[in-house]
N, C-alpha and C positions, 0 to 999 in steps of 0.2 A: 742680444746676449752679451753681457760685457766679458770682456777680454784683458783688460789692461785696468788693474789697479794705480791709479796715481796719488801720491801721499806727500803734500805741499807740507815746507817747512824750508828755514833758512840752515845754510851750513855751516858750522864751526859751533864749538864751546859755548862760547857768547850766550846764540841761543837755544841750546840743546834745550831746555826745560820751559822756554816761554810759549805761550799762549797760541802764538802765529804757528807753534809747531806742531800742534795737536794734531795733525796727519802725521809726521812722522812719529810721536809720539803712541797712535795707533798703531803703526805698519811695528814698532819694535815690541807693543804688545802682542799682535797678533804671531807674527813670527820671530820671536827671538832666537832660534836656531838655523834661522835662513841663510845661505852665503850669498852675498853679493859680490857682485863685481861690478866692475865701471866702464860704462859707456850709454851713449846718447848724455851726453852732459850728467851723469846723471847716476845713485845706483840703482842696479838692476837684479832680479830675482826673478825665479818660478816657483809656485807653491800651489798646491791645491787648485791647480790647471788654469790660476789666472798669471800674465805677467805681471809685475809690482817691479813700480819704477818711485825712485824718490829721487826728485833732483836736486843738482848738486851747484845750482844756479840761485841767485839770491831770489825770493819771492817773486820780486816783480818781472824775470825773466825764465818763468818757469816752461813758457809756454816753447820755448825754444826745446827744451828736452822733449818734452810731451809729441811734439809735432814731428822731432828724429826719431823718435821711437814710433810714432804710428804711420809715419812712411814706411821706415823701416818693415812693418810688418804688414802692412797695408789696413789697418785699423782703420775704422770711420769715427768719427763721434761718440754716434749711440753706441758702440762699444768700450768707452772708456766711462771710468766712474772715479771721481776725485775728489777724496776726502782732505776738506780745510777745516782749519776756526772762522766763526760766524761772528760777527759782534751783535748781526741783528736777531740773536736768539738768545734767551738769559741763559744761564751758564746751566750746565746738564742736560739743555734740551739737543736731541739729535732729529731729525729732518732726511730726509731722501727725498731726491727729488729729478727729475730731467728737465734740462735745461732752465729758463728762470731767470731773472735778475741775477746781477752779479756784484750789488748791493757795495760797490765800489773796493771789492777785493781785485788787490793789485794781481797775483799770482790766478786770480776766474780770467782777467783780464786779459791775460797774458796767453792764456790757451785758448780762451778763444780769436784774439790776433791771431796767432800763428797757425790754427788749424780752420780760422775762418768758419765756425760753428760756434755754436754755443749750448747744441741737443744731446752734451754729455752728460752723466748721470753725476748729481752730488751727493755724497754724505756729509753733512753741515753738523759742524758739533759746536755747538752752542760756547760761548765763552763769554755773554753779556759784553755792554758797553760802561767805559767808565763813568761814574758818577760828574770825575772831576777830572780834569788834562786832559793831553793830546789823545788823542787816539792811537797812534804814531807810537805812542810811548807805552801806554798801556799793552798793546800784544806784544810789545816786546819785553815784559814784564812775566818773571815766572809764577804761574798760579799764586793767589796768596793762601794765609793759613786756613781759611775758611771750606776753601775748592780744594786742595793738595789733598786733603783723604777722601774726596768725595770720587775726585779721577779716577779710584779704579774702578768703580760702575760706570760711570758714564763709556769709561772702556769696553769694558762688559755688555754693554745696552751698544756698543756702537758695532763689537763683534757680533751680536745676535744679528746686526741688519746687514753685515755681511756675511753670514751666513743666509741669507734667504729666510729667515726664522719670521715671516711675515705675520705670522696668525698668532704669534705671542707677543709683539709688540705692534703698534699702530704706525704709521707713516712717520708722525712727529711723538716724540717722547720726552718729558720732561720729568727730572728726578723729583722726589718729594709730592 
């Protein structure tokens, strides 16, 4: 039973709107009346009887927050579920899944170093790969004009699978 929502994205201005933030992006659809507060690197909430943690560590050391927090509570793996950007699913498609490839996301990477697992649950929201350039550069690139009105479904389609809403959408889901 998962227990601990985690919602990867980097911290500051910078990148509040790009691509790599699409967890936190989610966690301020889902709750935008939540108060957080800060601690385990990181901010912290209750909602809807899960914890929801967004840290506050740049991607690649997320795994540090993640792993103060489920000491902290004595969380195992299979109770955490960590919603990122995917580059390897075209952009709308969302994915649930336990454990799995970690398809060279630096912030999968990171939690599983630090908790030494990798049997955590993800929601993978699609954000496609660039055509052309870094990679690098791309998720740190805010949606273009194509994707930016299409986000509030994919949000929508990403809340149904946090809600448990299994019998209304499939495992993987692709807009269009």
């Amino acid at each position: 039973m998962v227990k601990l929502l985690v919602f990867l994205g980097n911290p500051g201005k910078l990148y509040e709107k790009t691509r790599h933030n699409a967890g936190w992006i989610l966690s301020d659809y889902l709750y935008p009346d939540v108060s957080w507060s800060e601690k385990f690197h990181a901010q912290t909430a209750v909602a809807e009887g899960f914890r929801l943690l967004k840290p506050q560590t740049y991607m690649n050391e997320s795994g540090k927050s993640v792993r103060a927090c489920s000491d902290f509570f004595n969380y195992t793996a299979q109770e955490i579920l960590v919603v990122h950007d995917d580059l390897e699913l075209p952009f709308g498609t969302i994915r649930l899944q336990k454990g799995g490839g970690l398809q060279g996301h630096n912030g999968l990477k990171s939690i599983k170093q630090h908790l030494g697992d990798d049997l955590f649950y993800r929601l993978r929201i699609g954000i496609g790969r660039p055509q052309r350039g870094s990679v690098a550069s791309y998720v740190l690139l805010p949606f273009d004009k194509e994707e930016a009105p299409l986000l509030p479904l994919v949000l929508q389609r990403a809340k149904a699978f946090l809600q448990g809403d299994f019998n209304a959408l499939p495992l993987t889901d692709t807009l269009g």
